[in-house]
C-alpha positions as CSV (number, residue, x, y, z in Angstrom):
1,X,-12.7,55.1,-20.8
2,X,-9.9,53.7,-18.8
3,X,-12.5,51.6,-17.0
4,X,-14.1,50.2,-19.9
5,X,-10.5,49.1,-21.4
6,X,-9.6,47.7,-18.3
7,X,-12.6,45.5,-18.0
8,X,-12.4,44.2,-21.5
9,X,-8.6,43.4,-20.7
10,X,-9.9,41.4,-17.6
11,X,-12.9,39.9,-19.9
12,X,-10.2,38.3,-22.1
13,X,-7.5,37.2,-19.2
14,X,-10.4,35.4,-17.5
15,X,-10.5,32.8,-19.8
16,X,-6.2,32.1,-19.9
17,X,-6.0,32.6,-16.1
18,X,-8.7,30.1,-15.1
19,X,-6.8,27.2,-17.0
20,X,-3.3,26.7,-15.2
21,X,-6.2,27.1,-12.1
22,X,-7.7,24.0,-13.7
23,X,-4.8,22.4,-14.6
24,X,-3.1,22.6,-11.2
25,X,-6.2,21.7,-9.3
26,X,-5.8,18.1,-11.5
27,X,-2.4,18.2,-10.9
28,X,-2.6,18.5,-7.3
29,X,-5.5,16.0,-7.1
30,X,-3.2,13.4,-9.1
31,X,0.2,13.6,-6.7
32,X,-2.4,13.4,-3.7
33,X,-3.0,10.2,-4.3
34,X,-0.2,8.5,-6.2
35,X,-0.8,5.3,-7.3
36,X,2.1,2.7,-5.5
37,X,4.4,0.8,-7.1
38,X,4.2,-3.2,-6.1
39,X,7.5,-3.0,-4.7
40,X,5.7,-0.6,-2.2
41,X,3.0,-2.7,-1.6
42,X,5.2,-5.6,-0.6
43,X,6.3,-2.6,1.6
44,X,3.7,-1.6,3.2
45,X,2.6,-5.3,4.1
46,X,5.6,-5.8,5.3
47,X,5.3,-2.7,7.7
48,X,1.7,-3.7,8.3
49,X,2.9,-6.9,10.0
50,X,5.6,-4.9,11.9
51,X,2.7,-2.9,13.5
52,X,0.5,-5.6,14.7
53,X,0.5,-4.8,18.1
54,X,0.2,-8.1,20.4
55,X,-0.3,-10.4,17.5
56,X,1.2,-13.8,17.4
57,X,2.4,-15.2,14.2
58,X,2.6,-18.8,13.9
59,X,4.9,-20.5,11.4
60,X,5.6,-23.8,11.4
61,X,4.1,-24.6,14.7
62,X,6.8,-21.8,16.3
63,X,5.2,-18.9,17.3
64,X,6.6,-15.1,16.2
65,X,6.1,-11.6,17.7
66,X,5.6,-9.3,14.7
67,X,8.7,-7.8,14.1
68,X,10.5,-11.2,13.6
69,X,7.8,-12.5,11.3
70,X,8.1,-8.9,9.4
71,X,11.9,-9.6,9.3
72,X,11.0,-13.1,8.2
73,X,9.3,-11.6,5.3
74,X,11.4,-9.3,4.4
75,X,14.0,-11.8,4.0
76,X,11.7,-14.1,1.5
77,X,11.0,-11.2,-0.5
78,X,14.7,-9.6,-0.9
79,X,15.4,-13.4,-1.6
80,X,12.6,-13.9,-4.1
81,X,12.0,-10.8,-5.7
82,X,13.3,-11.1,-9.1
83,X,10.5,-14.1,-9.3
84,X,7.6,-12.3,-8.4
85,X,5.6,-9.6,-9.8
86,X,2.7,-8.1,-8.0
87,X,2.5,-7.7,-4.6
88,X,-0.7,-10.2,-4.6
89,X,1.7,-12.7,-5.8
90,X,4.1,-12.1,-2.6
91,X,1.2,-13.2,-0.9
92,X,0.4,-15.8,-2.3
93,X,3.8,-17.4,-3.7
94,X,5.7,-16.0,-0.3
95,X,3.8,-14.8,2.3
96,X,1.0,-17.3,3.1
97,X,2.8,-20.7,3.5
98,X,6.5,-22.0,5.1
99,X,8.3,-24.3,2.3
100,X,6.9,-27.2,4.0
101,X,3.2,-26.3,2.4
102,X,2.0,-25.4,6.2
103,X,-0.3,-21.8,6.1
104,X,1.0,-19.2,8.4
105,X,-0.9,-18.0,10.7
106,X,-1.8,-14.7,12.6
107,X,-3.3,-14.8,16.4
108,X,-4.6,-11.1,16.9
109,X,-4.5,-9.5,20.4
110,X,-8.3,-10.4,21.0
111,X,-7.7,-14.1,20.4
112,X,-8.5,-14.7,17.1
113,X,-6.7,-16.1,14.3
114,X,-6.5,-15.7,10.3
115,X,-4.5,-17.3,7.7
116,X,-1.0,-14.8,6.8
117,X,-2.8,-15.1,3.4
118,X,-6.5,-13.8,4.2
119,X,-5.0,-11.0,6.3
120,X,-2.7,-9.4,4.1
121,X,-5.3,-10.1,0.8
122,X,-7.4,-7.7,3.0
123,X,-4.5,-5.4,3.7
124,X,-3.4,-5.4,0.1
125,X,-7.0,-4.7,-0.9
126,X,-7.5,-1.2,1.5
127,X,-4.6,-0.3,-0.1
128,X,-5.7,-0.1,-3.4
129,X,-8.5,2.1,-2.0
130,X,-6.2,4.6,-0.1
């Protein structure tokens, strides 16, 4: 008898236990993967370049190691921010060309070289897929 009550009581828990189960397996799958705000994006570009080892950044004919060209940057974008909204738009707007209208540049370690702009429109993009 006691066995027969205790397996209904567990027949009707099943149910009511397997939701928060269900719930916090969504919940868990959602902060996993957060989406990023632009303001990280501009972020996470701008650490990108930080981390290019033995890349060259050209800007106006002057050539950069990566930390001053991420400090360059970071300096348009703390300077601009208010203006721009998306962090394709700090690409674009800030990030690809000096004031002068000349494309920056990036020399990678094995010789070859990208526009600023192609190179972190790539970056931004495998972002959006992390």
């Amino acid at each position: 008898m006691l066995r027969t009550l205790f397996v209904a009581v567990a027949l009707l828990l099943c149910p009511i236990m397997l939701l928060p189960v269900a719930a916090q397996d969504t919940s868990e799958r959602t902060t996993t993967s957060p989406t990023m705000s632009e303001e990280q994006k501009v972020q996470q570009l701008i650490e990108y370049v930080r981390t290019l080892e033995g890349a060259t950044f050209i800007r106006d004919n002057s050539e950069f190691p990566p930390e001053k060209a991420a400090g360059h940057l970071a300096s348009k974008w703390k300077k601009h921010a208010s203006k721009i909204k998306t962090a394709e738009e700090f690409v674009t707007k800030l990030a690809s060309e000096s004031s002068s209208g000349t494309p920056y540049s990036i020399r990678f370690a094995d010789g070859t070289t990208s526009t600023t702009r192609d190179v972190l429109l790539r970056q931004l993009s495998a972002l959006a897929t992390q």
